[in-house]
N, C-alpha and C positions, 0 to 999 in steps of 0.2 A: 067740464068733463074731468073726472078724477083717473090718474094712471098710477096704477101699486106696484113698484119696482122689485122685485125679492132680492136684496145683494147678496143674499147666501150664495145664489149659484154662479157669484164671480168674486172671489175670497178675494183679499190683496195681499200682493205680492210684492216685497221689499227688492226689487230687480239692482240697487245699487250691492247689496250684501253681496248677493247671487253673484251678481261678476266680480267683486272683489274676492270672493273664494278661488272662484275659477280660477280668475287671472295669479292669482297666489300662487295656484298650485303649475299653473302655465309656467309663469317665471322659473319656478324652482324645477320645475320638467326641464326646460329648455335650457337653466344652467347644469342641471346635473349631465345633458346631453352634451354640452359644450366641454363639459370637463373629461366627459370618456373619451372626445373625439381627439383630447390633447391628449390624454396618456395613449393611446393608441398612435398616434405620431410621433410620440415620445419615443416610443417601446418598438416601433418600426425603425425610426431613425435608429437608434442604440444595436438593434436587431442589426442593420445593414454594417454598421461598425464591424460587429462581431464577427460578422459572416467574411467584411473585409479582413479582418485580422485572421479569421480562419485560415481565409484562402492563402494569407499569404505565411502561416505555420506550413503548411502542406506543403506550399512549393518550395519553401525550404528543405522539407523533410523528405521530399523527393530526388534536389538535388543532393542534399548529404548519400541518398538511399545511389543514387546514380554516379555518385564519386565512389565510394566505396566497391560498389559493382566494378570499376574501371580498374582501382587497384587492385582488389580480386582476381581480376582477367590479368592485367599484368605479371604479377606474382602466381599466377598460375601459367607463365608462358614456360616452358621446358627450360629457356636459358637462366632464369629467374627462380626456377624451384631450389635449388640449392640457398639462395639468401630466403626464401621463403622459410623454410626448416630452421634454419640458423635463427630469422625472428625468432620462430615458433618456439625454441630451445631457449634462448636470451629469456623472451617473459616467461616462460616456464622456470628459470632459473631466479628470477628476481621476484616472483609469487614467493618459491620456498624459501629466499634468504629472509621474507620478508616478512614470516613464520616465527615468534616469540614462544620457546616451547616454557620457559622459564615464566612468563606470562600466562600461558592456557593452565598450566598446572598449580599456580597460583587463585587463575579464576574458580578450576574444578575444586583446589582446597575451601573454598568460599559455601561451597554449593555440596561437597562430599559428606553424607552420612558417615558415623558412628560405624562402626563393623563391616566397610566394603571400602573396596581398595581399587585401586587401576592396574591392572593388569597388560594393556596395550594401547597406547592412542597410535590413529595416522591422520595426519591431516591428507584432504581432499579438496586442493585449489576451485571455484566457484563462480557465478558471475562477479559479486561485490563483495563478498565475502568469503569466507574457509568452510569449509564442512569437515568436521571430525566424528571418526569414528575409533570408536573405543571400548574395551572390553571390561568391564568389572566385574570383583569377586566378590561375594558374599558368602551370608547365612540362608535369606532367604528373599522371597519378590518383596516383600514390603518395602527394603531395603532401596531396592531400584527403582518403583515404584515415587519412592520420596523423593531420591536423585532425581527422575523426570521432573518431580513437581520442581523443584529446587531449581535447576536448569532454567526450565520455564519461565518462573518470577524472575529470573537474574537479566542482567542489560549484557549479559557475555552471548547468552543459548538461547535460540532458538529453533522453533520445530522439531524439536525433540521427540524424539522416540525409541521402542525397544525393538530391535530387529529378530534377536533370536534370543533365547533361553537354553541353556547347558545346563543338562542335571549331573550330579555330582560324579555318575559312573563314565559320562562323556567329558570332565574333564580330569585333566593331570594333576591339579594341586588338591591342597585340603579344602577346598571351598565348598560347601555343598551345592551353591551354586553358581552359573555363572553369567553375564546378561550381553550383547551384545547391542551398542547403543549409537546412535545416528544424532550430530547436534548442526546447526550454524551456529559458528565462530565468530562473533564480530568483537576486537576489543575496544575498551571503553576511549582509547585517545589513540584516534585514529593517525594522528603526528607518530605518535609512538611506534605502531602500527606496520607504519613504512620504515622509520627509523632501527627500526628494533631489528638484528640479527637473531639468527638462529642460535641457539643455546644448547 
């Protein structure tokens, strides 16, 4: 008796290739997985550092915020206001010694246009630095204008601005105009700075 097999309808199949793909792609799964589970422990642990260091900026900054409150209360006690004023007067008095008018005027030369002149500065003590305000005269706004810019680019002014404008019938001199102007003050050596008397 003859039997006719058809192996068409059962092809072969290379079953070693097949699990070498797999397992390839397994391995390189399984280390890519291994590798996020470290940076994730990584980035945790590093994260609770932070969070330690955090905590412990805060409670510093609490008690600095809680010392201060205490001497506050203090120095606001009735027997105590008189040395409170008297601080308050002392650094008040050692900000303006401490005011280089011979310096600012110096900086503003550096930075002053061509046809406008200063007409009034006052310094105004700050948190870290001076705020001046100051009046110049001109021709006309280009003038002031450039001053800002000039200001500006300098390592002396910042925040500069023009608060008001004077036209020629509002003010008393020949200027046709006049600018009223808003800077911070920092000088360039800060040694200096403190050392430097009023001028």
């Amino acid at each position: 008796m003859r039997i006719d097999i058809n192996l068409a309808t059962r092809p072969y199949e290379d079953s070693r290739q097949f699990w070498t793909y797999w397992g390839t792609g397994l391995g390189l799964l399984a280390l890519a997985t291994v590798l996020l589970m470290f940076m994730a422990v990584t980035g945790y642990v590093r994260a609770g550092h932070d969070r330690q260091q955090l905590a412990k900026l805060q409670s510093q900054i609490a008690a600095y915020d809680r010392e201060k409150a205490e001497a506050e209360a203090v120095l606001n006690q009735p027997q105590n206001r008189d040395l409170r004023d008297q601080s308050q007067f002392l650094n008040q008095l050692f900000e303006r010694k401490s005011f280089s008018w011979t310096r600012v005027f110096e900086d503003l030369e550096q930075v002053m246009p061509a046809h406008l002149h200063v007409i009034s500065i006052q310094p105004v003590p700050a948190d870290n630095n001076v705020e001046i305000k100051l009046v110049v005269g001109g021709d006309s706004q280009v003038q002031a204008l450039d001053l800002v810019r000039k200001m500006e680019s300098s390592k002396h002014f910042k925040q500069t601005r023009i608060n008001r404008e004077l036209q020629q019938e509002q003010t008393p001199t020949s200027d046709r105009v006049q600018f009223e102007i808003e800077a911070a003050y920092t000088p360039w050596d800060q040694s200096a700075h403190t050392s430097g008397g009023m001028h």
